[in-house]
N, C-alpha and C positions, 0 to 999 in steps of 0.2 A: 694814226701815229701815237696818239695819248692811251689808246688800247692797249696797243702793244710794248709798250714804256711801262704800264703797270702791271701788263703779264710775265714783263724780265723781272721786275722788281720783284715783285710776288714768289718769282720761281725762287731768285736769288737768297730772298727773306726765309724759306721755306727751306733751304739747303743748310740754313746758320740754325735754323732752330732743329732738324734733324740731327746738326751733326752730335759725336756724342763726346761732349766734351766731361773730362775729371780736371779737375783743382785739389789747391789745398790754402791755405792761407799761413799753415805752420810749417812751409816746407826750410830741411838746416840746411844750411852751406856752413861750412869751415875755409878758412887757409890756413895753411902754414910756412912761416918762410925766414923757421931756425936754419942755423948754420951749427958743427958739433963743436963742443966746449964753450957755446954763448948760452944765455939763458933762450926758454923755448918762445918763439914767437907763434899764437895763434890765438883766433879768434873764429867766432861760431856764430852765427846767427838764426835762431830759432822762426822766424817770422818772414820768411823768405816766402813772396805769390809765388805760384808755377800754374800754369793750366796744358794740360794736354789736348789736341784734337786729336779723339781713337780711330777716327775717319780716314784722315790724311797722315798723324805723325808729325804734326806741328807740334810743338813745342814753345811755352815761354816763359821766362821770370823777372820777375823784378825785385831786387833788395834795396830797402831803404839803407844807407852806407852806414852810417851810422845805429843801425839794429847790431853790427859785427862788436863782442863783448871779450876782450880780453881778462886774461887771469889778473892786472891790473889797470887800476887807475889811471896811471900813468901813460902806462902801454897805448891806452886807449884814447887816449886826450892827443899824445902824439901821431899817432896814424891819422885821429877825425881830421889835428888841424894842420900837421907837414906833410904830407904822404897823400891822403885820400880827400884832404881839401873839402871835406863833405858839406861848408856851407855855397862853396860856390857848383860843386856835383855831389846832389843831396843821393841819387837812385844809380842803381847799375843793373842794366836788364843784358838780358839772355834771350836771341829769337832763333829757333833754327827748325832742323827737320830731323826725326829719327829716321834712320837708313831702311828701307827692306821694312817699316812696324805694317805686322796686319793683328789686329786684334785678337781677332778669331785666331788666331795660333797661339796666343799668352795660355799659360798654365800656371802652376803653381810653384813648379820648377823654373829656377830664376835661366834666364836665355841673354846670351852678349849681341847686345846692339853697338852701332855706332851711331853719336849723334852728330851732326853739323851745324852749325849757323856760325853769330856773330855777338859777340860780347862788349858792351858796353860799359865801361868804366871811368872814372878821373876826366870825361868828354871824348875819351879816344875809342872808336871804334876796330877793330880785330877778329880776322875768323878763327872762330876755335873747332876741334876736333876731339870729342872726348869717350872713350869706351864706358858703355854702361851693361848692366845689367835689369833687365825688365820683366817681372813677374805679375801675374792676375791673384789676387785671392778675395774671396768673400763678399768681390762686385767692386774691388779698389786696383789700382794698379799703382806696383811701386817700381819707382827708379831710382837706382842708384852708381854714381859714378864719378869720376874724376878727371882731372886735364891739368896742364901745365902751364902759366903764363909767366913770361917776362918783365919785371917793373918795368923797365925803358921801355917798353911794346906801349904802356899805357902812359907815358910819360910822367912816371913818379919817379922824384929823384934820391933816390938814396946820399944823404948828406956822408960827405969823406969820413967825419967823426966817427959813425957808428956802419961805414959801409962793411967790414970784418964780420960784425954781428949780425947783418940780414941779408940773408939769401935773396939771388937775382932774380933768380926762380921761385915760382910762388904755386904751391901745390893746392890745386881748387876740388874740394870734395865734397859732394851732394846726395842730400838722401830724400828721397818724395816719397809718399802714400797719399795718391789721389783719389778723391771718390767725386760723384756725379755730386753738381749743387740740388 
């Protein structure tokens, strides 16, 4: 019984270390979620994890909430501490699947995927559906893509005073270039 307990393991261990996984540790996310004739509301985050599995088409990320940098101070102070809450949900991950990904078919000519999983934000979990486009070049693979979320989806409340000026709707945009660790 103890044999065959370390032969599963073994195999199992031996599957995580073939597969072929790319990262990145700089990967950007942006939102935006102006409304027209207010000022523009968006923020960028440079430092955004992703790792792909080139095996299966798993996918995942995690942003620290606060890495998201507005064009100001202010902008920014406001989202960490009415909006995104971020001392009490410091991270917002991303886990899903690319659709149809076979590696061995990536070229250099970027190809439309769709991704799936589920998003992570303000504690409220949500499945997202986002079109990407996914190219090979130079031994990296990059993704790049977008999707639409809801405040109220994630339970942030846009306060009456300034609801005119932020959009309900929050346009989530992603750019990776992963390479092997």
């Amino acid at each position: 019984m103890k044999k065959s307990a370390l032969i599963i393991v073994s195999l199992v261990l031996s599957n995580l270390a073939l597969a072929q996984k790319y990262s990145s540790k700089t990967g950007k996310v942006t939102f935006e979620a102006s409304v027209p004739l207010f000022e523009d509301i968006f923020a960028q985050d440079d430092n955004n994890v992703v790792v792909i599995n080139a095996d299966t088409g798993d996918i995942a990320s995690v942003s620290a909430v606060k890495n998201f940098h507005f064009k100001t101070k202010l902008m920014e102070e406001h989202f960490n501490e009415n909006y995104a809450e971020t001392a009490k949900y410091p991270k917002s991950t991303f886990t899903g699947k690319i659709a149809n990904f076979d590696k061995s078919k990536l070229t250099s000519s970027p190809q439309k995927y769709t991704i799936q999983g589920k998003l992570n934000f303000h504690g409220v979990e949500n499945p997202v559906t986002s079109n990407a486009t996914i190219y090979s070049k130079d031994g990296k693979i990059y993704v790049q893509g977008s999707f639409m979320a809801k405040a109220a989806d994630y339970k942030v409340t846009i306060p009456k005073m300034v609801m005119k000026k932020v959009a309900e709707t929050v346009k989530v945009e992603y750019n990776y270039v992963m390479a092997k660790p």
